[in-house]
C-alpha positions in Angstrom: -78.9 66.2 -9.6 -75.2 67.8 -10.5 -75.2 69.9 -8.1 -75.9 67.5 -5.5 -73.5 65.3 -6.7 -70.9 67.7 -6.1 -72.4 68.6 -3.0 -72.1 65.4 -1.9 -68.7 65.3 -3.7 -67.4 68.4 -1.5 -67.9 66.5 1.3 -66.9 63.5 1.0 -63.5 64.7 0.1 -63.6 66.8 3.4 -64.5 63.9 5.6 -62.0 61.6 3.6 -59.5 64.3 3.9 -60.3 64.9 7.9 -60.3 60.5 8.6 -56.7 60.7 7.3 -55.7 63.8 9.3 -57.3 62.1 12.6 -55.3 59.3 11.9 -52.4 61.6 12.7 -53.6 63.5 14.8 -54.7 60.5 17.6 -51.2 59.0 18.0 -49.2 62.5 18.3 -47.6 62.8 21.4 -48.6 65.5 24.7 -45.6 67.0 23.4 -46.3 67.3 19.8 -49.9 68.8 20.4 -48.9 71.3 22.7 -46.4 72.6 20.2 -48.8 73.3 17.6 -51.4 75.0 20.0 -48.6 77.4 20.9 -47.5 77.6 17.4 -51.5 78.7 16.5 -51.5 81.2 19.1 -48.5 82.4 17.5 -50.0 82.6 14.2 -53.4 83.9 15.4 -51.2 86.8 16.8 -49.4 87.5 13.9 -53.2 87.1 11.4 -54.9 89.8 13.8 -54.6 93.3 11.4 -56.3 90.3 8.6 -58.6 89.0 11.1 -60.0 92.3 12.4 -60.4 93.0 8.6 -62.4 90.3 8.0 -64.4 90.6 11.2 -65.4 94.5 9.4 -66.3 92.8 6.4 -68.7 90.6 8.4 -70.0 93.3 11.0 -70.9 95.9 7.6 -72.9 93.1 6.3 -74.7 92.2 9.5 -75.7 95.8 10.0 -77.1 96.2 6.7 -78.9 93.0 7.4 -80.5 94.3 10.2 -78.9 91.6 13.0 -80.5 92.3 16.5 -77.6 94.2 18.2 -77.3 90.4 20.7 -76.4 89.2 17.2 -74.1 91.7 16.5 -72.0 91.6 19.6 -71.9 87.9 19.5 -70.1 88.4 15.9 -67.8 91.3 16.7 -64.0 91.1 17.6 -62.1 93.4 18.6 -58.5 93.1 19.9 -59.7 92.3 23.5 -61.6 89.5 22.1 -58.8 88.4 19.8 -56.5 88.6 22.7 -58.8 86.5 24.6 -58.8 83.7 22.2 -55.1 83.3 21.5 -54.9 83.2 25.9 -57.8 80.4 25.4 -55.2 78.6 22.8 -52.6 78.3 25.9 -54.8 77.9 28.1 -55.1 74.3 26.6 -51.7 73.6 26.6 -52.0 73.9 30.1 -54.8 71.0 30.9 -53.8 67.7 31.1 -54.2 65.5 27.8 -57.0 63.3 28.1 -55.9 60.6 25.6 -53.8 58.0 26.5 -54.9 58.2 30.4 -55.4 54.2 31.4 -58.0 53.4 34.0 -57.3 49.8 35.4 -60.0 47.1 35.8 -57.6 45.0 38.0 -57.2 41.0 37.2 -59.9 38.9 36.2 -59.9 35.4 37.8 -59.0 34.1 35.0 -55.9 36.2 35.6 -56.7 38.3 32.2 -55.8 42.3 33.1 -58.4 44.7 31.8 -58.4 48.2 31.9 -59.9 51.1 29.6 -57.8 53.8 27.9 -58.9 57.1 26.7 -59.1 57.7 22.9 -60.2 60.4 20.5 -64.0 60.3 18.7 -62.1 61.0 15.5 -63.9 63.4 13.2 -65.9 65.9 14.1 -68.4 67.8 12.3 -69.3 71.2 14.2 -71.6 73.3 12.5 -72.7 76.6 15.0 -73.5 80.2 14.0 -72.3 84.0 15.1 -69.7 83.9 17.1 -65.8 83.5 15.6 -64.3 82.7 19.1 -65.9 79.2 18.6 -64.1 78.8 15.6 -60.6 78.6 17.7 -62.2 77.0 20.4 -63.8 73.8 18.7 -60.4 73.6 16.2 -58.3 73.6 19.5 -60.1 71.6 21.9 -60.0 69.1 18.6 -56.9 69.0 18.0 -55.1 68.1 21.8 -57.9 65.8 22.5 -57.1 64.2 18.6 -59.4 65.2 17.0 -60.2 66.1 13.2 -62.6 68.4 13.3 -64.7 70.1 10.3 -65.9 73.5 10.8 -69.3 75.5 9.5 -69.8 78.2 11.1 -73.1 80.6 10.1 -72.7 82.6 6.7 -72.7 85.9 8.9 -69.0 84.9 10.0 -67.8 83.8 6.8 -64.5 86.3 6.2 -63.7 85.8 10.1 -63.9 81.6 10.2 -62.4 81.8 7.2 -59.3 84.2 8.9 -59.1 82.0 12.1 -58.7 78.8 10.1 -56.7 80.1 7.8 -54.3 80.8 10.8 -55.0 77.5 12.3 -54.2 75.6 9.3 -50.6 77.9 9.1 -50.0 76.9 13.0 -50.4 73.0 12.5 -47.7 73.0 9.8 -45.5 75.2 11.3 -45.6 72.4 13.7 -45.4 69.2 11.3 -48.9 68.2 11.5 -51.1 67.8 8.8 -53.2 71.2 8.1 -56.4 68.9 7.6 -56.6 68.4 11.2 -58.5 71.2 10.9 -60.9 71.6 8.3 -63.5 74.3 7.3 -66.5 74.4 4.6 -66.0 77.0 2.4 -69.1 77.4 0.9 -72.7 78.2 1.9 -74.2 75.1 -0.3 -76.7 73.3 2.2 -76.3 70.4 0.6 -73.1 70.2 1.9 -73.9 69.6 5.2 -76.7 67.7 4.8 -73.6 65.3 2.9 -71.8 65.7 5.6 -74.2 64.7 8.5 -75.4 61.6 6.8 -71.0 60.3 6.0 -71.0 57.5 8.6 -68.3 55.9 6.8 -65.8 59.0 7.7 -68.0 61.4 10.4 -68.1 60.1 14.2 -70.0 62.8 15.8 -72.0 66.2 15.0 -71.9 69.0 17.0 -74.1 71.9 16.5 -74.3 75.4 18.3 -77.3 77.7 17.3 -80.5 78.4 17.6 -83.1 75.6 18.6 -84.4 75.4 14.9 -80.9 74.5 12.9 -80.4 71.7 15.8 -83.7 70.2 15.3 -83.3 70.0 11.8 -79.6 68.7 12.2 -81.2 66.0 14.5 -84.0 65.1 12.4 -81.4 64.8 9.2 -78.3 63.2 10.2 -77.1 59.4 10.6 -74.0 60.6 12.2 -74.6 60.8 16.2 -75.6 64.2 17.4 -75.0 66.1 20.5 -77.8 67.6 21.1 -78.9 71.5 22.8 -81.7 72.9 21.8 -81.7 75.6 23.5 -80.9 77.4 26.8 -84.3 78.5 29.1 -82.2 79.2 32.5 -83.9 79.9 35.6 -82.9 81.8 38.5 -85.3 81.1 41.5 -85.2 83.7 44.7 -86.3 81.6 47.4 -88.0 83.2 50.3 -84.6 82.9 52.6 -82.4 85.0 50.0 -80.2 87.5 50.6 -82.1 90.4 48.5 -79.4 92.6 47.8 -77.1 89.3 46.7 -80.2 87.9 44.4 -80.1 91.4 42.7 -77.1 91.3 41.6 -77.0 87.4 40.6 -80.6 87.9 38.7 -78.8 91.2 36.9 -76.0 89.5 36.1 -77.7 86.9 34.8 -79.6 88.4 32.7 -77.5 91.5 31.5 -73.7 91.0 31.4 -74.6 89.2 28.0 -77.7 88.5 26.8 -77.3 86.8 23.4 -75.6 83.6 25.1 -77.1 79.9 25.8 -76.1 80.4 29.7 -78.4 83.4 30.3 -80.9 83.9 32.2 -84.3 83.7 30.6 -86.9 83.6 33.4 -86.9 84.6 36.7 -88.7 83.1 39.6 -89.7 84.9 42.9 -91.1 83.5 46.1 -94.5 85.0 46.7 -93.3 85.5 50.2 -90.4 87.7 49.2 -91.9 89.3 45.8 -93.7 92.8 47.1 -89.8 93.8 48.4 -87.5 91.7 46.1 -89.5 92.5 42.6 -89.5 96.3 42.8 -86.0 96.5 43.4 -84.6 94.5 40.7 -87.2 95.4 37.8 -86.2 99.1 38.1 -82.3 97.8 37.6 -83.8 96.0 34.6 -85.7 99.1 33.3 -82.8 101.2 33.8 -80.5 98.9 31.9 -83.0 98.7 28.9 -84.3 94.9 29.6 -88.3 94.2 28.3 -89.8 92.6 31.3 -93.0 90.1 30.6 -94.0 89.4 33.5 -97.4 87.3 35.0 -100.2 88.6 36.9 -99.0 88.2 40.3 -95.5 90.4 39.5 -97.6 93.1 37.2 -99.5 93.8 40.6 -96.3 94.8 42.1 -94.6 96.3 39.0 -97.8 97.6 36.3 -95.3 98.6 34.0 -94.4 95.1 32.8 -95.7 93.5 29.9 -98.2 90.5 30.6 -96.2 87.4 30.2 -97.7 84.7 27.9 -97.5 81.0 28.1 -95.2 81.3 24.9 -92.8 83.2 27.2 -92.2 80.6 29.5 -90.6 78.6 27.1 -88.7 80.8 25.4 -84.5 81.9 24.7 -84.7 85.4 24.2 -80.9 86.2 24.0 -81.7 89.2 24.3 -82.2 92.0 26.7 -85.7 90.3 27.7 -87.0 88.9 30.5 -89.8 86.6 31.8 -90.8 86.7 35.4 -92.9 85.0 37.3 -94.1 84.5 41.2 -94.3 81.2 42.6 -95.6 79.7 45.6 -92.8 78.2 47.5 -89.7 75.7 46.4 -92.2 73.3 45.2 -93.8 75.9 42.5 -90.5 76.5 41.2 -89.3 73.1 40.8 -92.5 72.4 38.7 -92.1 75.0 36.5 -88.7 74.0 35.7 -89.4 70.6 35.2 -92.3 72.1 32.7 -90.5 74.5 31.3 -86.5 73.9 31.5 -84.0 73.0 28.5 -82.0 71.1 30.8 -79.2 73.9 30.4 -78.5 76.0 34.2 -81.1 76.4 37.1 -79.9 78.1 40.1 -81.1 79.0 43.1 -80.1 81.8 45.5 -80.9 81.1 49.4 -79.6 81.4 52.7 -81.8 77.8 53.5 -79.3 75.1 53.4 -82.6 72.8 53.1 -84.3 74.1 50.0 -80.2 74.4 48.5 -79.6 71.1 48.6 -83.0 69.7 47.7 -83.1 72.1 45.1 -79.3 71.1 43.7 -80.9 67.1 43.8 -83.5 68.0 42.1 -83.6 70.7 39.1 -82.2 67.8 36.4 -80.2 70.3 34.5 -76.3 70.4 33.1 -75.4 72.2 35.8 -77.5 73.6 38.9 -76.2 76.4 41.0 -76.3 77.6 44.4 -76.0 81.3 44.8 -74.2 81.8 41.6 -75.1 83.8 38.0 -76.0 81.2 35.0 -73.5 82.4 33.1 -71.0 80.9 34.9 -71.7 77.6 33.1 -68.9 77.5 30.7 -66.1 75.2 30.1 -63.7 77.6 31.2 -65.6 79.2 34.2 -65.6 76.0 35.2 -62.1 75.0 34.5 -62.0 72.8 31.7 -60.8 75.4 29.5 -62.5 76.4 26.4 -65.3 74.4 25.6 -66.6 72.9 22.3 -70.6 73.4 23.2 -72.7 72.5 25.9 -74.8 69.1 25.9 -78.1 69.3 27.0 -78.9 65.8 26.0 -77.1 63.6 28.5 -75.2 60.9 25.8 -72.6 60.6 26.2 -71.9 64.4 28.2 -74.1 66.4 30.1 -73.1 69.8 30.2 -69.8 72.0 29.2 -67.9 69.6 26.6 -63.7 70.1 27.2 -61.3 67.7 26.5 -62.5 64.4 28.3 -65.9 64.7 26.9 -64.3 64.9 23.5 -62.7 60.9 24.0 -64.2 57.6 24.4 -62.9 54.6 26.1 -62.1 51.4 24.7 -61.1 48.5 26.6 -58.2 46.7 26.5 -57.2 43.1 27.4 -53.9 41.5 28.6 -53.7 37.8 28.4 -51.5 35.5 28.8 -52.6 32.9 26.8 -56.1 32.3 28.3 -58.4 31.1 26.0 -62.7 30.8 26.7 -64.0 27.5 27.6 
C-alpha cells in the first residue's frame, strides 16, 4: 500500500506541477512560444555529443535484449536523425498558432455576438514507446499549441527521453517559461501511470503511441479521455486499371522504406484481373529486399514460394519486413476486406479509373485514404501540419495526424449588451 501511495504521490505532484505550468503556458503570446522553440532547438544542438551518448546506452541494452532489428531502428539516433528533429523544432515556429484564432457566429436576434475561439486542452499525458524523435515532437507541438504535456516514453529509451527533456526543460527557461511545461516520468513504476490516467482533477487528455496491447489497457484503465489507435493494418489495393510499374513502386515503398512504423503497409490487395502479371513482379522485389510474404491461395498459385496466409494475418501490424497478400475479386472484394479487416489508419488505392478512385476515396472509412500514393505518407508533416503528436484512429475529437489544431478546443464566447433571457 506504501508504494502505491507514493506512486500515486509521484503523480499527483507531476499533474499538479504540469496544471500550474499550463496555466502559463495558454496565455503566452505567438511571440513568446516561438522564442522558446528556437531556444530548444538551440539547446538540442548544443545536448547532441550527451544525446548520442545516451541513445548508445539505450541501443547496447536493446541488442542484448534481443529487440527485432524494426525495434532497433525505431530507437536509434544518429546525427541525421538528431538533425532532423531540431529542423522539426523550427519547423513549428513556422505554422501558424492555433490558439487565440476567433471564428465568428455573427449576431443573434437578440443582437448578442457569439463566436468560438481556439484554446489549449491543457495537460497532456503521452505515454508511447521506441522512438526518441517523439519525445521532441509531443513536448513541442505541446508547448505552441499551450500545452503542458507529461512524457513516458518506453523503458528502452530511458537515457535518450531523459537527454531530450533534459534539453527541453534548459530551452523553456532560457526563454522565461516555466520548465514544467514539459514534464517527463522518471521512473519505470507502473503505478505511476495508472495514477496518472485516472487524475481527472489535473489530466485533460491521454495520448498513447505503441503497440495495440499498451492502448487497450490504457483505454480500459483510465478516467482521463483517451485518444485512441490501436493499431495500423494499411492496405494498398492494385486495382485492375493500375499502372504496374507505378503500383510497384507505391506497394515497395510501402511496405519497405520503413517497416516498423503505424503508416506501413501491412496487406496488399491485387485484382484477380491484374494478379498473374502484377504479383510476380513485385514479390521478387520483396524477396530480394528480405520481406516474408504470406500470401493466400489464389497469389501462392502465381508465386509457390510464399507462405500460406492465415486468417490471423489479415488482421495483423507486422512492423516489420512482412507482408500479407491477397487477391480479390474486383473493387467491391477490396472494400469488404477493408471494412473487415482495417484499423481505420491509411487505405490507398492505385488506379488509372477515375471511377473506382473516387468511389474508393468515399468509401474506405479510414484517417486518411489515398489515391496513387505510398501509406507512409500519412504523417503530420508529409502532410504539412508539421510534426505530429500521434495519429487518431478513433474519430473524437481528431481523425487522423494530430498537429497543432487538433491539440485545441473551442469554447464559445458571448458579447452582450445587457440582454437578459426572458
Amino acid at each position: 500500500m506504501n508504494e502505491i501511495q507514493s506512486s500515486e504521490t509521484i503523480a499527483i505532484e507531476l499533474a499538479r506541477a504540469a496544471r500550474s505550468a499550463a496555466r502559463t503556458v495558454a496565455t503566452a503570446t505567438t511571440e513568446q512560444k516561438n522564442h522558446a522553440l528556437e531556444a530548444i532547438a538551440r539547446r538540442l544542438e548544443a545536448s547532441q555529443g550527451e544525446l548520442l551518448e545516451a541513445n548508445a546506452r539505450d541501443l547496447k541494452a536493446a541488442q542484448e535484449a534481443g529487440l527485432s532489428t524494426a525495434m532497433i531502428d525505431r530507437l536509434r539516433l544518429d546525427q541525421t536523425r538528431i538533425a532532423a528533429m531540431i529542423s522539426g523544432v523550427r519547423s513549428v515556429i513556422d505554422l501558424p498558432d492555433p490558439v487565440g484564432r476567433r471564428e465568428s457566429m455573427g449576431p443573434r436576434p437578440n443582437g448578442l455576438e457569439v463566436a468560438r475561439v481556439r484554446i489549449p486542452l491543457g495537460v497532456i499525458c503521452i505515454i508511447y514507446e521506441s522512438r526518441p524523435n517523439v519525445t521532441v515532437d509531443a513536448g513541442v507541438l505541446c508547448l505552441k499549441s499551450g500545452n503542458a504535456p507529461i512524457l513516458k516514453g518506453g523503458k528502452e529509451a530511458f537515457h535518450s527521453n531523459g537527454a531530450l527533456v533534459r534539453a527541453m526543460r534548459a530551452g523553456l527557461e532560457d526563454a522565461g517559461l516555466p520548465a514544467d511545461a514539459i514534464q517527463a516520468v522518471a521512473t519505470s513504476d507502473r503505478e505511476v501511470i495508472g495514477a496518472l490516467i485516472r487524475a481527472d482533477e489535473y489530466v485533460d487528455l491521454v495520448i498513447p503511441r505503441g503497440g495495440e496491447g499498451l492502448i487497450r489497457h490504457i483505454t480500459t484503465h483510465a478516467t482521463v479521455p483517451v485518444i485512441q489507435h490501436y493499431k495500423g493494418v494499411c492496405h494498398v489495393f492494385v486495382h485492375e486499371a493500375a499502372d504496374l510499374d507505378m503500383a510497384s513502386d507505391i506497394a515497395f515503398n510501402a511496405k519497405v522504406q520503413r517497416p516498423g512504423v503505424c503508416n506501413a503497409m501491412e496487406t496488399l490487395l491485387v485484382d484477380e484481373t491484374i494478379a498473374a502479371w502484377f504479383l510476380p513482379k513485385i514479390l521478387e522485389r520483396y524477396n530480394q529486399a528480405g520481406v516474408t510474404v504470406r500470401a493466400d491461395a489464389r497469389a501462392r498459385s502465381v508465386w509457390p514460394q510464399a507462405e500460406a496466409a492465415t486468417e490471423e494475418d489479415w488482421d495483423a501490424e507486422y512492423l516489420d519486413l512482412t507482408v500479407a497478400v491477397r487477391v480479390v475479386g474486383g473493387l467491391d472484394a477490396a472494400l469488404d476486406h477493408i471494412a473487415l479487416h482495417g484499423s481505420g489508419h491509411t487505405e490507398s488505392i492505385v488506379t488509372e479509373d477515375q471511377a473506382a478512385s473516387d468511389r474508393f476515396l468515399r468509401e474506405a472509412t479510414a484517417s486518411c485514404v489515398m489515391h496513387n500514393a505510398s501509406t507512409r505518407f500519412n504523417d503530420g508533416f508529409e502532410l504539412g501540419l508539421g510534426a505530429e503528436i500521434g495519429i487518431s484512429t478513433s474519430r473524437l475529437h481528431a481523425f487522423g495526424p494530430m498537429g497543432l489544431e487538433e491539440l485545441t478546443t473551442r469554447k464559445f464566447v458571448v458579447l452582450g449588451e445587457g440582454q437578459i433571457r426572458s
